[in-house]
C-alpha positions as CSV (number, residue, x, y, z in Angstrom):
1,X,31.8,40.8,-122.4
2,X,33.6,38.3,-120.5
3,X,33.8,34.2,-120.8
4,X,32.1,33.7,-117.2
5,X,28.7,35.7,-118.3
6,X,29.0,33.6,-121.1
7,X,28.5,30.5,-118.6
8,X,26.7,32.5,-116.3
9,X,23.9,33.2,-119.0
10,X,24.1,30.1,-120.4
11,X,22.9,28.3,-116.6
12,X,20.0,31.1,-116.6
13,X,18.6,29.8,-119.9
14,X,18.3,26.5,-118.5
15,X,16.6,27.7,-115.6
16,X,14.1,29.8,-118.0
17,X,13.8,27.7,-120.9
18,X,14.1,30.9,-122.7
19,X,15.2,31.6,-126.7
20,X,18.8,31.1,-126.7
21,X,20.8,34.1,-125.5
22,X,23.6,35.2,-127.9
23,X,26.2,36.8,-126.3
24,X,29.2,37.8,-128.3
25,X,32.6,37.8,-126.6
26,X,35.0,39.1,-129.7
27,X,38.6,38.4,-128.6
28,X,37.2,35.3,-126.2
29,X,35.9,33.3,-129.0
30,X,31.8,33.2,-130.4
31,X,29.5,30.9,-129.3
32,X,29.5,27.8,-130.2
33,X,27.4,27.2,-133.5
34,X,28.9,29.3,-136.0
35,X,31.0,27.3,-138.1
36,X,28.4,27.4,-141.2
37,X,28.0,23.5,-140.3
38,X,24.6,21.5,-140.6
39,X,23.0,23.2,-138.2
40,X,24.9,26.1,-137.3
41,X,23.5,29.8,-136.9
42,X,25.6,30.5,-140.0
43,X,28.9,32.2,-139.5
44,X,30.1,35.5,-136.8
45,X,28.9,37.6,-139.8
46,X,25.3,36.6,-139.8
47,X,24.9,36.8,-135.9
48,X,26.1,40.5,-135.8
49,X,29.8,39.8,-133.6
50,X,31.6,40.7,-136.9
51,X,30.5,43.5,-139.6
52,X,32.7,42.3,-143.2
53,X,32.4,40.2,-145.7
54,X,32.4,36.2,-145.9
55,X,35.0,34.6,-148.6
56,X,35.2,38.0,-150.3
57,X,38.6,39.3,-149.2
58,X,42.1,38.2,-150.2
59,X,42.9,35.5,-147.5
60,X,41.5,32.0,-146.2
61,X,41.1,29.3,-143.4
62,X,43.3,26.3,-144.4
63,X,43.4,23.0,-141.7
64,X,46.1,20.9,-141.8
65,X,45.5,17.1,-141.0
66,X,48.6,15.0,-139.9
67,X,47.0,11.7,-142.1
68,X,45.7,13.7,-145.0
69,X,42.5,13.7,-146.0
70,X,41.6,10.6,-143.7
71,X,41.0,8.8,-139.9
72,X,41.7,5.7,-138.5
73,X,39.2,5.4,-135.9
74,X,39.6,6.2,-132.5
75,X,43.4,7.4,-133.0
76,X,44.2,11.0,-132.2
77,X,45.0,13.9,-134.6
78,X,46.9,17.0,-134.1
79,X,45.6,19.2,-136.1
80,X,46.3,23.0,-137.3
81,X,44.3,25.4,-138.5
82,X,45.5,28.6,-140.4
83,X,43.8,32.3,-141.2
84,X,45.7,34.4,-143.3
85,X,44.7,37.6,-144.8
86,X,47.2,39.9,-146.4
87,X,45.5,43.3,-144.7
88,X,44.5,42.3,-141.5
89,X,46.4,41.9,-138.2
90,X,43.8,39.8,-135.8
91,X,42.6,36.3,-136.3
92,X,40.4,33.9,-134.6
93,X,38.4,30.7,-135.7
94,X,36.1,28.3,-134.5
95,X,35.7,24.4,-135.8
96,X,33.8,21.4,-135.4
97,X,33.5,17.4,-136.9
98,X,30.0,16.4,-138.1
99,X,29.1,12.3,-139.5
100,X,28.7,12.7,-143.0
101,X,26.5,15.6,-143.8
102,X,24.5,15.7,-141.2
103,X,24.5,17.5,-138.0
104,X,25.9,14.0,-135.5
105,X,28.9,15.5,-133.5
106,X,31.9,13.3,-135.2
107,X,34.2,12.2,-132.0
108,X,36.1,14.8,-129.5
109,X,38.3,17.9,-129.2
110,X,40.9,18.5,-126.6
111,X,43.1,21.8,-126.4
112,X,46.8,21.3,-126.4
113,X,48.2,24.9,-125.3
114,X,46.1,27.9,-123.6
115,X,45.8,29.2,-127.3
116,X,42.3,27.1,-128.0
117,X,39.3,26.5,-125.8
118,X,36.8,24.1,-125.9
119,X,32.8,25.1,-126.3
120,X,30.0,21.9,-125.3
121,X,26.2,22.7,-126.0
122,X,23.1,21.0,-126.2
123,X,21.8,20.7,-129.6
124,X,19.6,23.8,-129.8
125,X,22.1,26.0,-128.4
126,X,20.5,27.0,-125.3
127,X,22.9,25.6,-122.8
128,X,27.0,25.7,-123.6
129,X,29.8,26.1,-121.6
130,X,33.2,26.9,-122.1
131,X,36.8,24.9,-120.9
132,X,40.7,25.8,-121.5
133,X,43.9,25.3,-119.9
134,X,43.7,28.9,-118.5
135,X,40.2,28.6,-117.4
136,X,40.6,31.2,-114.8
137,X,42.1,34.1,-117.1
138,X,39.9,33.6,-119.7
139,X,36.5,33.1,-118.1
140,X,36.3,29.5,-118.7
141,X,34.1,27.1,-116.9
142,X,36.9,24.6,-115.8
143,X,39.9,23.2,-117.5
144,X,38.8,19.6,-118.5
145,X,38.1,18.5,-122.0
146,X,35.0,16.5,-121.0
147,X,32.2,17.7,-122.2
148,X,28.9,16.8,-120.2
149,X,25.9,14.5,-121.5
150,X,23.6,16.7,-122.1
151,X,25.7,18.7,-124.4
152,X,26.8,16.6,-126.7
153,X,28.2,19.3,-129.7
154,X,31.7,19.8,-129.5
155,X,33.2,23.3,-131.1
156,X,37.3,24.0,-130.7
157,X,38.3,27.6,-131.1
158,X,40.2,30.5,-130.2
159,X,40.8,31.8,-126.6
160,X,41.6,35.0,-124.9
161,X,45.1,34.1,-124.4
162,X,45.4,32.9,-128.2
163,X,43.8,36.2,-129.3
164,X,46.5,38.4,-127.6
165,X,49.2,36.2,-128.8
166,X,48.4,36.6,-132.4
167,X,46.9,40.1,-131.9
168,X,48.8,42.0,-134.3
169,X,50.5,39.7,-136.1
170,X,50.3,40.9,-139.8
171,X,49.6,38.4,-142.4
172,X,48.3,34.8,-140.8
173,X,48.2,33.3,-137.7
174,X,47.9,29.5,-136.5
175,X,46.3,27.6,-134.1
176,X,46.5,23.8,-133.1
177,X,44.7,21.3,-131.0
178,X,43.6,17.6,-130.8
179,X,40.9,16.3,-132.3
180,X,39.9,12.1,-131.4
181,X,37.5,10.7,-134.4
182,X,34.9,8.7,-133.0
183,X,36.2,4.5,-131.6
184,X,34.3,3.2,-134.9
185,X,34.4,3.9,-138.4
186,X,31.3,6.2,-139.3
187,X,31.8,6.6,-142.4
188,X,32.6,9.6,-144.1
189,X,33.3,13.0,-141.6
190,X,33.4,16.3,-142.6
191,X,35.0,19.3,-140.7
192,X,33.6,23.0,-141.0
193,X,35.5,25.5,-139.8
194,X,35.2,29.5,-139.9
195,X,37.9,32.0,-139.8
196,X,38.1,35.5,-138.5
197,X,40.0,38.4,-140.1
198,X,40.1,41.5,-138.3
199,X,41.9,44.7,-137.9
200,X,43.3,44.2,-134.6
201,X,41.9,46.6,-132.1
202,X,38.2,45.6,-129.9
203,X,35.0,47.5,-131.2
204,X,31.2,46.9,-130.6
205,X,30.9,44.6,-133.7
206,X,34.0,44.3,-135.0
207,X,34.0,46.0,-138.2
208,X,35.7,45.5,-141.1
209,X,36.2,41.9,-140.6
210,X,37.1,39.0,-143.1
211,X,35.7,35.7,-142.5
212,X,36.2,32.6,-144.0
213,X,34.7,29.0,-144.6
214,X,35.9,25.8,-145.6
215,X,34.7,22.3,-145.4
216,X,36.9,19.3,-145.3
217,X,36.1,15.8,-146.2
218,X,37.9,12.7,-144.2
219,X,37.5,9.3,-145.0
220,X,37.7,6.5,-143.1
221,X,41.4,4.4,-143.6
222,X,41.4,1.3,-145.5
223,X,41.0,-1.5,-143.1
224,X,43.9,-3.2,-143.4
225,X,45.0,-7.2,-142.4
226,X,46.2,-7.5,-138.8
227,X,49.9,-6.9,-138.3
228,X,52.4,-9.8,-139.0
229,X,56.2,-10.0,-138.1
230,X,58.6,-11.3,-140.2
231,X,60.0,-14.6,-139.6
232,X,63.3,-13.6,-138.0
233,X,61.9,-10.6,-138.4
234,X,63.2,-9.0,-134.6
235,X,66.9,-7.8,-134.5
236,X,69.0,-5.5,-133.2
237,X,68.7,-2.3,-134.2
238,X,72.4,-1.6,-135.6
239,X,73.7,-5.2,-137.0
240,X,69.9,-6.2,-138.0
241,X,71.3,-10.2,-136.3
242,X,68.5,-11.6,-134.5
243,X,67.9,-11.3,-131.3
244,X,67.2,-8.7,-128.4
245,X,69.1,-6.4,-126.0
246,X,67.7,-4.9,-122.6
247,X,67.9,-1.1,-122.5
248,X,69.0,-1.3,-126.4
249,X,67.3,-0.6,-130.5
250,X,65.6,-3.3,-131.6
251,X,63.9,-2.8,-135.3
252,X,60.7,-5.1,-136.0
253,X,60.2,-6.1,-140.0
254,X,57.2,-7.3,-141.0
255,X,53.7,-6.2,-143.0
256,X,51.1,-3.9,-141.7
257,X,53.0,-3.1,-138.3
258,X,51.5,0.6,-137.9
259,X,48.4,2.6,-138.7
260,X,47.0,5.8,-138.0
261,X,50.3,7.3,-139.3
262,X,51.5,10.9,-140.8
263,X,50.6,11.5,-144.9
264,X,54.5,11.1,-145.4
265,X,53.7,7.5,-144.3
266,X,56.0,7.2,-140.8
267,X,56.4,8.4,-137.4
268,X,58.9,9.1,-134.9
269,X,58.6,10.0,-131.1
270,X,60.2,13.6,-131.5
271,X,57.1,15.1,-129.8
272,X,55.8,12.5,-128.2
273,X,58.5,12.9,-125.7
274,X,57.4,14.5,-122.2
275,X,59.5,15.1,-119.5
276,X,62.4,12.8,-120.7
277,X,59.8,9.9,-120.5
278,X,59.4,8.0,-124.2
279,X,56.3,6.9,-125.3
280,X,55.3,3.1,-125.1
281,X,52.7,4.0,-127.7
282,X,53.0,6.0,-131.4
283,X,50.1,7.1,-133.3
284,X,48.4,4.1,-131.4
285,X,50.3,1.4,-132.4
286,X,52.8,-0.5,-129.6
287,X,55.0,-3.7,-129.0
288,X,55.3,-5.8,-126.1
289,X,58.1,-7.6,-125.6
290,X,58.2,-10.4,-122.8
291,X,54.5,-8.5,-122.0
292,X,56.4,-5.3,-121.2
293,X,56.1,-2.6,-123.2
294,X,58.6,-1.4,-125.3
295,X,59.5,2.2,-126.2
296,X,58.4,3.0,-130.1
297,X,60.9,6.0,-131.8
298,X,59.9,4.7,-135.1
299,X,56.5,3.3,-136.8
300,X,56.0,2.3,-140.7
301,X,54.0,-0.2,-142.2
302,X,56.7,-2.4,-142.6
303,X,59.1,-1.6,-139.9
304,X,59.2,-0.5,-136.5
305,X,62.1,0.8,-134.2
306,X,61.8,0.9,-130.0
307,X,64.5,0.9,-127.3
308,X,63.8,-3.0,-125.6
309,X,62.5,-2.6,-122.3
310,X,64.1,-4.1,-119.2
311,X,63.4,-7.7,-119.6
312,X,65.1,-11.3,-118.4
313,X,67.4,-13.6,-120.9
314,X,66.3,-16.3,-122.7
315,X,63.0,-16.5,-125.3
316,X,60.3,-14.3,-125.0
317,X,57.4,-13.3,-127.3
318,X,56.9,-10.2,-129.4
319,X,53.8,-8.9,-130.2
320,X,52.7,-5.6,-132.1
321,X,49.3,-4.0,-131.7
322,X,47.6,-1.2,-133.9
323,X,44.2,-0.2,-134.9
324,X,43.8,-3.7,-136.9
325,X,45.0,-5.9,-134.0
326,X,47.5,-7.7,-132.6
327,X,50.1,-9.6,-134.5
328,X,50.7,-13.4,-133.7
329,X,53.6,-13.9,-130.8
330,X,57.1,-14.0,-132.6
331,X,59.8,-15.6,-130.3
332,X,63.2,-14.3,-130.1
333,X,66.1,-14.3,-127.5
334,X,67.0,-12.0,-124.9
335,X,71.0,-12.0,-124.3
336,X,72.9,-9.5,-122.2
337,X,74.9,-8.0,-124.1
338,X,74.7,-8.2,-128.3
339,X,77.1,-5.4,-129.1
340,X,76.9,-3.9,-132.8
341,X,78.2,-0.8,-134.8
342,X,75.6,1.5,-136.8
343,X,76.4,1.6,-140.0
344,X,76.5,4.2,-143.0
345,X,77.1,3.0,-146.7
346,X,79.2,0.4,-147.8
347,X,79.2,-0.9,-144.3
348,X,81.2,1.4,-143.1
349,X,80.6,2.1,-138.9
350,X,79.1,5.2,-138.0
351,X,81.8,7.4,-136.2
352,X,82.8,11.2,-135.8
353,X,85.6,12.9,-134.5
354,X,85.7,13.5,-130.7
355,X,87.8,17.1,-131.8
356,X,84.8,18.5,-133.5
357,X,82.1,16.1,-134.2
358,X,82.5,16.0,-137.9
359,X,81.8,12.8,-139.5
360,X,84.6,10.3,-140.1
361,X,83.7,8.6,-143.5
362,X,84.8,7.9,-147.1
363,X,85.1,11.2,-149.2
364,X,81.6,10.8,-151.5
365,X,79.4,9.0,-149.3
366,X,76.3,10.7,-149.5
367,X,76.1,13.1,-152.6
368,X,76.2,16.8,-151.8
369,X,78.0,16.3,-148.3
370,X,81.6,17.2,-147.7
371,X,83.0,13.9,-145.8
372,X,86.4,12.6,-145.4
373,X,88.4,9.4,-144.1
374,X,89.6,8.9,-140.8
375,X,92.9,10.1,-140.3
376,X,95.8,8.0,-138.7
377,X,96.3,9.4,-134.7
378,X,93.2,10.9,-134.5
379,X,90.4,10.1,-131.5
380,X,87.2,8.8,-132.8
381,X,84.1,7.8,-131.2
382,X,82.0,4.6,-132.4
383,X,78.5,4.5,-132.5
384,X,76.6,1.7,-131.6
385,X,73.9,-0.3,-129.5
386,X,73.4,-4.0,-127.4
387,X,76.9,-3.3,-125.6
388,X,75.0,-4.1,-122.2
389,X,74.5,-3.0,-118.8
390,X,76.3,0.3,-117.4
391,X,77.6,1.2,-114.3
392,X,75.5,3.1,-112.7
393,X,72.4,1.4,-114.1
394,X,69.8,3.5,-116.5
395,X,66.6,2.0,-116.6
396,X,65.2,1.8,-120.3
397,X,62.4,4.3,-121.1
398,X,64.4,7.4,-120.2
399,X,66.6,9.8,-122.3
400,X,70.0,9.1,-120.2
401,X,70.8,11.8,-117.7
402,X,73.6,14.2,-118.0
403,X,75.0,14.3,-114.7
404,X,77.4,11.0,-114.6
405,X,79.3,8.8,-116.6
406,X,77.1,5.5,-117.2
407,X,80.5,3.1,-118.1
408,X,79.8,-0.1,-120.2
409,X,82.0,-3.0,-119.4
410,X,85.6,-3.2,-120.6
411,X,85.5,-3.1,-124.7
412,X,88.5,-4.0,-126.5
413,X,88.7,-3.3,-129.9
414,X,90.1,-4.6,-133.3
415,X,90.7,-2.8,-136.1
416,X,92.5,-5.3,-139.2
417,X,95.4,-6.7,-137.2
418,X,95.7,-3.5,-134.6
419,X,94.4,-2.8,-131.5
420,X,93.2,0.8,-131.4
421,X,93.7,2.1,-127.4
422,X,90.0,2.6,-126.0
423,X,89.2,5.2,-123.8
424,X,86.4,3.5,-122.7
425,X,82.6,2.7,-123.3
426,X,79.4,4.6,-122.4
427,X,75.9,5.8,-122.6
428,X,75.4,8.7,-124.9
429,X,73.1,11.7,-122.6
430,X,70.1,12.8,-123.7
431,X,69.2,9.9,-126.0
432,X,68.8,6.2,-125.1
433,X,70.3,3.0,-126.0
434,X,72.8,4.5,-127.7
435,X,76.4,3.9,-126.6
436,X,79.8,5.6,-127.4
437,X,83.3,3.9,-127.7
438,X,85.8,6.3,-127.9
439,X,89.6,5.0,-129.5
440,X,92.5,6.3,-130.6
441,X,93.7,5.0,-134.2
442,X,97.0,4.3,-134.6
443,X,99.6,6.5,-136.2
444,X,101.3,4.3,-138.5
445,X,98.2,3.2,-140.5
446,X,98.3,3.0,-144.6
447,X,95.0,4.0,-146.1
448,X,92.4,1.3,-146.4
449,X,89.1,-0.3,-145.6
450,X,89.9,-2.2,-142.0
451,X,87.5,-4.5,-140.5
452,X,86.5,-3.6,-137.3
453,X,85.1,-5.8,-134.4
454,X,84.4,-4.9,-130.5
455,X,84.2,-7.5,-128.1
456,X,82.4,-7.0,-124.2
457,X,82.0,-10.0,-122.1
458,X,83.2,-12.1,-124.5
459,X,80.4,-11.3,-127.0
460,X,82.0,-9.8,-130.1
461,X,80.4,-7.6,-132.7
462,X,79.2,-8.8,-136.3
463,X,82.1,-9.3,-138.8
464,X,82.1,-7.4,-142.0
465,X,81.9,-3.6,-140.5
466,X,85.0,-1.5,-141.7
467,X,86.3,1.5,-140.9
468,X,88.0,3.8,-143.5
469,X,91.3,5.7,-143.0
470,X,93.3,7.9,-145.1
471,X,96.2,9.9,-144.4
């Protein structure tokens, strides 16, 4: 039975005000109600759309919850939600959010691919309707996530086009989605969700089915104190010097900067990228610089990373926002051009070798990895960030294109009492901020530690960065 009698159905019993009309769609997803929550019809096994066993077989339903076992109001989770069994080869689910232990619908769902759909209903069941991202291939009402007033319970699942995907698939199958906790803290919420087992080929009831329960408990996060920046506490992102570079890394230090974050405690923008664009906003927290946004790769409690937006010279303020507020204004100063070298251990600049990228650093510099010494005549390019505008010009917030050279000013370069030949200075493609200076080292040099210094426009780099050759 397809998705659109579903809906179809569903309009007639509002018409009618009749008993609620089950209607069992096996590969589209159930009903909504039949996650075994407060108030549920139980689970696919009780209302007759799967013949088996419930929590008997070998297998289970596991969700996976970016921040553990807990929400920060209002701030998005990506969650994931597993069914394994060892003997079967289909797999569906269904899941919902509930305040406490009652039967309150506990903030929003949203599908994220056209694996999962999205099921509204009124309370009692009567009236639902169905939404997805293929709403017109699998039967589905339309392909918002906005569920309408009068049916306020919220159920994510499986769709047809997630069914065929995993149809077959021996072992375990997983589906994800977002799920938005309610803008206030509610207290305790608890997530029911029921997973499906089968053996992979459509009957009348779907015999020989598996399905499983679980419950999870999510607690509210600790509200914290608003976030602070450090006193001198915004510097560039390479030398850690105060002070700010259009278009380049800027790191922010200070004390509860980002919330809503990851179990492993951080966050970085690697898929929050879309279309090249980078997010102005991680896991909901965000800085401003000058009252621009700026463009967050990196949150932690106690430090934050973004590519400076596009902003005029002289002081500005610096403001971060998360779930506990915004931080007081922090002034620091914009220059033009602030360049510095990224660094690895022992001060040593960051560079590889422009003949096969391998890394040109001390033998023993990070245990386990086979590194060695730059090499007298060799080509090297230097990593680094605040060397200034480029020629053409790439506006900040975008990974830099790959069809032209974006040319820094003229760099010069000095390494000890030598003056390595420079190729030149430029934007690195695909990333942003990040700039290459490619030299050639001398051929006559002894082994040693060399300090190294770039100047551009008359700015020059921090002092005590070396640069490590051996012959």
């Amino acid at each position: 039975m397809q998705r659109n009698r579903k809906v179809l159905f569903g309009k007639i019993a509002v018409v009618m005000a009749a008993l609620p009309i089950l209607l069992w769609a096996y590969e589209y997803g159930p009903d909504p109600g039949y996650t075994n929550a407060p108030g549920d019809s139980g689970t696919c096994i009780q209302s007759g759309c799967h013949v088996g066993t419930v929590n008997t077989g070998g297998g289970g339903v596991t969700v996976t919850f970016p921040n553990g076992t807990s929400y920060a109001p209002g701030v998005k989770q990506h969650l994931v939600v597993t069914i394994s069994d060892p003997t079967k080869r289909s797999w569906g689910f269904q899941l919902t959010a509930k305040v406490g232990t009652g039967s309150t619908m506990a903030g929003s769902f949203a599908f994220s691919d056209a694996n999962t759909l999205l099921m509204c209903s009124a309370a009692d069941f009567h009236v639902f309707q169905s939404h997805c991202q293929n709403n017109k291939s699998d039967s589905c009402f339309d392909a918002t996530t906005t569920c309408p007033a009068n049916q306020p319970l919220q159920y994510i699942e499986h769709s047809l086009t997630g069914y065929s995907a995993t149809r077959t698939t021996s072992g375990s199958a997983s589906y994800s989605f977002d799920w938005t906790p309610p803008a206030t803290n509610v207290g305790n919420i608890n997530i029911y969700v029921s997973g499906n087992a089968g053996v992979g080929t459509v009957s009348p009831n779907q015999n020989n089915t598996n399905v499983y329960t679980k419950s999870y408990t999510l607690v509210p996060q600790a509200a914290g104190g608003a976030p602070t920046i450090s006193a001198g506490g915004v510097v560039n992102g390479a030398s850690f010097v105060s002070g700010i570079v259009p278009g380049s890394w800027l790191t922010i230090q200070g004390t509860n900067l980002a919330t809503g974050l990851p179990a492993q405690g951080f966050d970085t923008w690697d898929k929050a990228i879309v279309g090249g664009k980078l997010p102005t906003v991680l896991d909901g927290n965000s800085v401003l610089v000058a009252g621009k946004p700026a463009y967050v790769y990196f949150v932690s409690p106690t430090q934050i990373n973004v590519q400076a937006p596009d902003v005029g010279t002289g002081p500005v303020p610096v403001t971060v926002t998360n779930a506990n507020g915004t931080s007081a204004a922090v002034t620091a100063t914009v220059a033009t051009t602030a360049p510095a070298f990224f660094l690895w251990p022992n001060s040593q600049a960051v560079a590889t070798r422009a003949a096969d990228n391998s890394f040109a650093m001390k033998a023993g510099t990070y245990a386990g990895l086979t590194t060695a010494a730059a090499k007298p005549g060799e080509v090297l390019i230097l990593w680094g960030t605040g060397f200034g505008p480029t020629s053409p010009v790439v506006a900040a917030g975008i990974q830099v294109p790959s069809d032209k050279l974006y040319s820094c000013s003229t760099v010069s370069v000095k390494l000890g009492t030598t003056s390595p030949a420079v190729y030149g200075c430029a934007l690195s493609p695909g990333y942003a901020g990040l700039y290459q200076v490619v030299i050639t080292l001398p051929s006559t040099m002894a082994d040693g530690d060399y300090p190294l210094v770039a100047t551009v426009n008359g700015v020059s780099s921090p002092s005590g960065v070396v640069l490590s050759i051996k012959n």
